[in-house]
Every structure is written in structure tokens, then in C-alpha cells.
N, CA, C and O of each residue as an XYZ file, in Angstrom:
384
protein
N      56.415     13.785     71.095
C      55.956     13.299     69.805
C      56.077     11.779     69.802
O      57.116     11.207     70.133
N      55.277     11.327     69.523
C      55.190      9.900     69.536
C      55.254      9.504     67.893
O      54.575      9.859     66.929
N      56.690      8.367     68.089
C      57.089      7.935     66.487
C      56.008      6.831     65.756
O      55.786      6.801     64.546
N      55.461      6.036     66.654
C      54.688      4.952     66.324
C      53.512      5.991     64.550
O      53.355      5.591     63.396
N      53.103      7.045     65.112
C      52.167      7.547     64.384
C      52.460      8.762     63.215
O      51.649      9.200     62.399
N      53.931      9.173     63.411
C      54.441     10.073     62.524
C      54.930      9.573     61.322
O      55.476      8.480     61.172
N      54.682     10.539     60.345
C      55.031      9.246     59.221
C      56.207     10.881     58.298
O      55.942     12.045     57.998
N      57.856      9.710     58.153
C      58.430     10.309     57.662
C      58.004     11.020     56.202
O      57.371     10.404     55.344
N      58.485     12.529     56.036
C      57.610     13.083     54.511
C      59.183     13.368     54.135
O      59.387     13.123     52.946
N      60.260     13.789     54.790
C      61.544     14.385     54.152
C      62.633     13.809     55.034
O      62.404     13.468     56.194
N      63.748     13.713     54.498
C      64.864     13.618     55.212
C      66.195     13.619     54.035
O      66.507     12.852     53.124
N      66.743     14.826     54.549
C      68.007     14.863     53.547
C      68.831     15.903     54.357
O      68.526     16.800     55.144
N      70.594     15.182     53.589
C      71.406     16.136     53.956
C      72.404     16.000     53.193
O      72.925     14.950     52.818
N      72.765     17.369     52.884
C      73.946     17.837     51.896
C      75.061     18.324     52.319
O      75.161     19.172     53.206
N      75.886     17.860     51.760
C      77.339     18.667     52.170
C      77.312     19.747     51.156
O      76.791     19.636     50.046
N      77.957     20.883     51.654
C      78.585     21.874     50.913
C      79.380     22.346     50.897
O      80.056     21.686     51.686
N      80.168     23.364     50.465
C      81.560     23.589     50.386
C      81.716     24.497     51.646
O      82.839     24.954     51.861
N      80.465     24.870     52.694
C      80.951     25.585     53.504
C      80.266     25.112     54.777
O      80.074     25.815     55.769
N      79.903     23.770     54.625
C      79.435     23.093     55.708
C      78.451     21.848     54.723
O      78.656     21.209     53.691
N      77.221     21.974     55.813
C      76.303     20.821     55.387
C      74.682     21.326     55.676
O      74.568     21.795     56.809
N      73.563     21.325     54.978
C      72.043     21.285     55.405
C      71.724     20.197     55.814
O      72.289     19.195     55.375
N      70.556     20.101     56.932
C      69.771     19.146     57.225
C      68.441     19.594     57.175
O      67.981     20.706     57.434
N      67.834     18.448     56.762
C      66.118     19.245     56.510
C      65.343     17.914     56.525
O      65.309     17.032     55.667
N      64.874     17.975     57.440
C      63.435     16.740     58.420
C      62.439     17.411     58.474
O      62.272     18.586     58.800
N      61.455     16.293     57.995
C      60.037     16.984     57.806
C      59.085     15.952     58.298
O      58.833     15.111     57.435
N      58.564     15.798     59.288
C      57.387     14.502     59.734
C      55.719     15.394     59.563
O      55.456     16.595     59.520
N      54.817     14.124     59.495
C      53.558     14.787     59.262
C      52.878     13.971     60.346
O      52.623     12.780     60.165
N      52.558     14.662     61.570
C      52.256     14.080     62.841
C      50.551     14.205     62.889
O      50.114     15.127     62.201
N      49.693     13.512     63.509
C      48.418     12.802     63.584
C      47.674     14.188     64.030
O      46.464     14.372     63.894
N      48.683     15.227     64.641
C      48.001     16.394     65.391
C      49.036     17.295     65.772
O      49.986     16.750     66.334
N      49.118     18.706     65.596
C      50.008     19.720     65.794
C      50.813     19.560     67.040
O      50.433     19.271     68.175
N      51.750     19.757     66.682
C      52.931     20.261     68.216
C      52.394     21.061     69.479
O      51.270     21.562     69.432
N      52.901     21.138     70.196
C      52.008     22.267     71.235
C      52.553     23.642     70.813
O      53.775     23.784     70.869
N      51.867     24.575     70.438
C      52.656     25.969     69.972
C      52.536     25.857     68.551
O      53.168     26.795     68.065
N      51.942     25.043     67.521
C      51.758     24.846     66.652
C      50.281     24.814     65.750
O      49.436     24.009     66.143
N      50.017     25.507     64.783
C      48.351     24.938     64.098
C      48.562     23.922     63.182
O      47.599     23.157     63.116
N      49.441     23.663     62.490
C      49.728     22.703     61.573
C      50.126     21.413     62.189
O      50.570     21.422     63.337
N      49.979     20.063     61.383
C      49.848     19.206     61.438
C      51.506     18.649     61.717
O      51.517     17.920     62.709
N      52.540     18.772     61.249
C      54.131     18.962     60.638
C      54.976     19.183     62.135
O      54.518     19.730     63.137
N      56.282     18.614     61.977
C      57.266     18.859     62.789
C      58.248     18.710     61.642
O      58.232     18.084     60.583
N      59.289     19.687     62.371
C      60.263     19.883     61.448
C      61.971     20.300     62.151
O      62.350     20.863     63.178
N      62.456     19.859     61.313
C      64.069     20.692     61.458
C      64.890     20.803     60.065
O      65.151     19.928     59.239
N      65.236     22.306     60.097
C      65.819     22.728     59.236
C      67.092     23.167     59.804
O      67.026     23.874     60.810
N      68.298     22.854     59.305
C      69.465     23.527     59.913
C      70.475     23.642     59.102
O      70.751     22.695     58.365
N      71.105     24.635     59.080
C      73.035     24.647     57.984
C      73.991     25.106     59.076
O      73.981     26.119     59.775
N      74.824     24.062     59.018
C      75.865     23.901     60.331
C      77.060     24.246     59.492
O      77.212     23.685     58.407
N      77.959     25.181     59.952
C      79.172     25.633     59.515
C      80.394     25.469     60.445
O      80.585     26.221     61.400
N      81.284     24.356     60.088
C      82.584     24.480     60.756
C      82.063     24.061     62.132
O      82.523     24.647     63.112
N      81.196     23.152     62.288
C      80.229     22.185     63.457
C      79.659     23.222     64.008
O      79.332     22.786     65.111
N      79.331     24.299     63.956
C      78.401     24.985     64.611
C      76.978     25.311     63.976
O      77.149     25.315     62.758
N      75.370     25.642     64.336
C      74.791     25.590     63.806
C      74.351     27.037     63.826
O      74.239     27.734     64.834
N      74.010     27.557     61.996
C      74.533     29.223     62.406
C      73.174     29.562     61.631
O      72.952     30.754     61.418
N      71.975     28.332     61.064
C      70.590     28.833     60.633
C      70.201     27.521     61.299
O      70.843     26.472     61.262
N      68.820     27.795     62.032
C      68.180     26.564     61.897
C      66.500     27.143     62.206
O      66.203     28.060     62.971
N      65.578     26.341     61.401
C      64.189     26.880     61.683
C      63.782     25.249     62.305
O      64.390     24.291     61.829
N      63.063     25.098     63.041
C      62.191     24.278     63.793
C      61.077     24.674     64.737
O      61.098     25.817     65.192
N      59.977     23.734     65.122
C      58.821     23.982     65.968
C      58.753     23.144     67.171
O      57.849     22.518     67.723
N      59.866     23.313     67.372
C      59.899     22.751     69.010
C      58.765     22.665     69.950
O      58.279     23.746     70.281
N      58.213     21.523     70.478
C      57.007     21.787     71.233
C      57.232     22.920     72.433
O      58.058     23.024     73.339
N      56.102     23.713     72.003
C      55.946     24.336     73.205
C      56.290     25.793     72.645
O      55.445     26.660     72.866
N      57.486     26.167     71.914
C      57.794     26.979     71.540
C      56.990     28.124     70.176
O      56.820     29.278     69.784
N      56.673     26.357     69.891
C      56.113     27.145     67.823
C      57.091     27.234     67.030
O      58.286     27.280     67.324
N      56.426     27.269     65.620
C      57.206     27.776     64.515
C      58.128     29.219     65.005
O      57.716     30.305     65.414
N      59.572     28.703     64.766
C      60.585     29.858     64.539
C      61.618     29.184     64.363
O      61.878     27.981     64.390
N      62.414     30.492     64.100
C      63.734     30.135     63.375
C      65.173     30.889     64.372
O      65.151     31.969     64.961
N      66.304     29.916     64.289
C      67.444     30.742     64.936
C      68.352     31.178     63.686
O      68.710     30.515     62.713
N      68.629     32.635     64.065
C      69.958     33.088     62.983
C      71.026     33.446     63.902
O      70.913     34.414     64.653
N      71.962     32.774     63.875
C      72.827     32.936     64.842
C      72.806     32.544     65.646
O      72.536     31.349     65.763
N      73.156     33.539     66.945
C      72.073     33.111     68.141
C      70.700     33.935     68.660
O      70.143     34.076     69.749
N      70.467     34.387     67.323
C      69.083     35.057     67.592
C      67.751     33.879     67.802
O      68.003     32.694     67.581
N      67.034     34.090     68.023
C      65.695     33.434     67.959
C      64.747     33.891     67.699
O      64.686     34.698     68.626
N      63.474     34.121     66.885
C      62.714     34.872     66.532
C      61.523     33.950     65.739
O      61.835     32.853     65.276
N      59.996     34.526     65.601
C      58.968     34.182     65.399
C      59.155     33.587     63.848
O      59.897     34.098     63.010
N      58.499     32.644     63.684
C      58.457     32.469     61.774
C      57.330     32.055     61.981
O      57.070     31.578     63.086
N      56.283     32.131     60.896
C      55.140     32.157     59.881
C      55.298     31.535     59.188
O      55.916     31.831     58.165
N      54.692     30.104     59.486
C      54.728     28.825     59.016
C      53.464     28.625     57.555
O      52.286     28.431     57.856
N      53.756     28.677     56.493
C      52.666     28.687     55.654
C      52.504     27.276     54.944
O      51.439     26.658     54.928
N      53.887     26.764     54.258
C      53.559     25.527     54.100
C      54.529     25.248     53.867
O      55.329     26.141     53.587
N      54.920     23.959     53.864
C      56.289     23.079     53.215
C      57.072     23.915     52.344
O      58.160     24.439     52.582
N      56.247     23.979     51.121
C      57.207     24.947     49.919
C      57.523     26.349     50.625
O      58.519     26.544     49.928
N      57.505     26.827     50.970
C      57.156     28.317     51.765
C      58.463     28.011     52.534
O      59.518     28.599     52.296
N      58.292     26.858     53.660
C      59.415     26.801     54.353
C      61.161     26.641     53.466
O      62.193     27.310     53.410
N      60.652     25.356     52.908
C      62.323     25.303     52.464
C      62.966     26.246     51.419
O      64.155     26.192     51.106
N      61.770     27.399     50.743
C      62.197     28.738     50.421
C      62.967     29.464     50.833
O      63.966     29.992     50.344
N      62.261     29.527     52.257
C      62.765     30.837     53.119
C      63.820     30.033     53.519
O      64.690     30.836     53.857
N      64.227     28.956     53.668
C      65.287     28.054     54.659
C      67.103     28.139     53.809
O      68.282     28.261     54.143
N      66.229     27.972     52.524
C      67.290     28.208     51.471
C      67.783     29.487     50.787
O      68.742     29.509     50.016
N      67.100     30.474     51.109
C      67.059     31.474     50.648
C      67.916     32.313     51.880
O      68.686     33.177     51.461
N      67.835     32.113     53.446
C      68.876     32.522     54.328
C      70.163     31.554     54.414
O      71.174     32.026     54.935
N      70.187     30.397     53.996
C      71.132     29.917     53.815
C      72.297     30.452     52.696
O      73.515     30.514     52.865
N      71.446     30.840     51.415
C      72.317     31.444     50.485
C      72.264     32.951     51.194
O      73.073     32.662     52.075
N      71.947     34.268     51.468
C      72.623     34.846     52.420
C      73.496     34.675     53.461
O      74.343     35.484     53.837
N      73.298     33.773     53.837
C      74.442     33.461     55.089
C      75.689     33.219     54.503
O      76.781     33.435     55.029
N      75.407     32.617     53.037
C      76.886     31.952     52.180
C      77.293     33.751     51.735
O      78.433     34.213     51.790
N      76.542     34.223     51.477
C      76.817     35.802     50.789
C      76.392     35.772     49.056
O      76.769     36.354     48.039
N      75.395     34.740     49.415
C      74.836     34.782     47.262
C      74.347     35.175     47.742
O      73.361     35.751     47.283
């Protein structure tokens, strides 16, 4: 990915009482390899320094997400869509 042409859309991170989220969102000139959308991303909630959700589109790989140490396909629909689902296993993972 070349930075010269990506233009930051998100960047935030929260502490919480049982770790911290990170959530990066760039809007790149042309999809990732393994990707149809335009977007690179990292989503992650790290607990006790380990990282125990994270969704990203790693070139080459595509949209998916790790739970645990699983790895598995995600269905990338759009921004809102993502940090839904991102937050929505995060509060499962907490046990809301």
C-alpha cells in the first residue's frame, strides 16, 4: 500500500476496563489484492496485551476477521456494517 495516495478516514483508540480497541480505516486509490472495495482497514480489541478480536484485509488475504485464534471469511459491506459487527463481538467477547 502506498501512503503517498491513501487518505486517512478513521483512527481511534479506547481504553477500556478490560483492555483497549483500535480501529483504522484508510480509503486507498484502488482495492487491496483479495479485496473489491476501495478501504484498508484494522480493527482490533487487545486484552491483557494479547489480541483476542481483530477484523482486517490484509493484502492478499481479503476481508476477514480473527476470533481468537480462529481466522475466518467476513463480508465486507460497508464502513457502518463493519464497526457494527466489530463492536458487537467485542461486547460478546466482554459477555454483554
Amino acid at each position: 500500500m502506498s501512503n503517498t495516495k491513501a487518505e486517512l478516514l478513521m483512527r481511534e483508540r479506547r481504553v477500556l476496563a478490560t483492555g483497549f480497541i483500535e480501529v483504522i480505516v484508510w480509503r486507498l486509490p484502488e482495492p487491496v489484492r483479495g479485496s473489491t472495495h476501495g478501504l484498508k482497514y484494522r480493527l482490533a480489541y487487545v486484552v491483557e496485551g494479547n489480541c483476542v478480536l481483530r477484523y482486517d484485509n490484509e493484502a492478499g488475504k481479503g476481508d476477514h476477521r480473527h476470533v481468537g485464534s480462529k481466522q475466518m471469511p467476513f463480508a465486507f459491506v460497508s464502513v457502518e456494517q463493519l464497526l457494527d459487527d466489530f463492536f458487537s463481538d467485542v461486547a460478546s467477547w466482554q459477555g454483554d
